[in-house]
N, C-alpha and C positions, 0 to 999 in steps of 0.2 A: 734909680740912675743918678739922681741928686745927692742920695748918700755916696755914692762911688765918685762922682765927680768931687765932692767936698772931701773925704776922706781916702782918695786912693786907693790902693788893692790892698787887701789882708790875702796874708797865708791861710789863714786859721779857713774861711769861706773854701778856698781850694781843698784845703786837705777834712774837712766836713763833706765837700761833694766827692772825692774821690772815694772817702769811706762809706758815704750814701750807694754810691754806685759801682762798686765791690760785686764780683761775680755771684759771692754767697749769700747774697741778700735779692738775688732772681727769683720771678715767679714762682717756680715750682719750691728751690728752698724752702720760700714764704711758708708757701702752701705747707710743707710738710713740717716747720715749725712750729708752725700754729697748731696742726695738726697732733705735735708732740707734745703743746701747751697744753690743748685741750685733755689729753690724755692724765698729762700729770696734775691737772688741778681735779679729773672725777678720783683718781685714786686718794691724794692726799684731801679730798673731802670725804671717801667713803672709808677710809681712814679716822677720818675724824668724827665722825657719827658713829662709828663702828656699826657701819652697814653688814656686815655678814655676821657677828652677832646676835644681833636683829633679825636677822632673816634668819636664822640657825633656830633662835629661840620660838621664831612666829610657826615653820614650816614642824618644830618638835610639838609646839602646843594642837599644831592642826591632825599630828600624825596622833596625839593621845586622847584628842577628841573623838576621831574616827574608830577608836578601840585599836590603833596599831601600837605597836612597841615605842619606846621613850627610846632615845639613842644612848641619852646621859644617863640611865638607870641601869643600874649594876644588875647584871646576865645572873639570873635562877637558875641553880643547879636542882635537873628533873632526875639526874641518874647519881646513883654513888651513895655514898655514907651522908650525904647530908639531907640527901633527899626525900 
């Protein structure tokens, strides 16, 4: 109150509140922008670790362990002229 007593009104504090307090910055917005934060910082981090990669390569070594088929290995021909 001593700073407004000594220095008068500013525009700038008004038009700071009235952007503060903007329809599109309500509850629920909030909510669903953070919500859309959180979204894009797991993709642009599992992006960056190249998390499905990873997991391609972990779930191929588990399937060649097991005695299944390798996904990345080029299909045996059992019939034909080469077979």
């Amino acid at each position: 109150m001593a700073s407004f007593r000594k220095n008068g009104f500013d525009s700038t504090i008004e038009k700071a509140l009235d952007f503060a307090y903007m329809p599109i910055f309500g509850e629920k917005e909030m909510r669903f922008y953070t919500l859309l934060a959180y979204g894009l910082m797991f993709w642009g981090t599992a992006l960056q670790v190249d998390i499905a990669g990873k997991f391609t390569t972990l779930l191929n070594a588990k399937r060649v362990q097991s005695g299944g088929k390798n996904i990345n290995a080029a299909p045996k021909q059992e019939c034909g002229p080469g077979g």
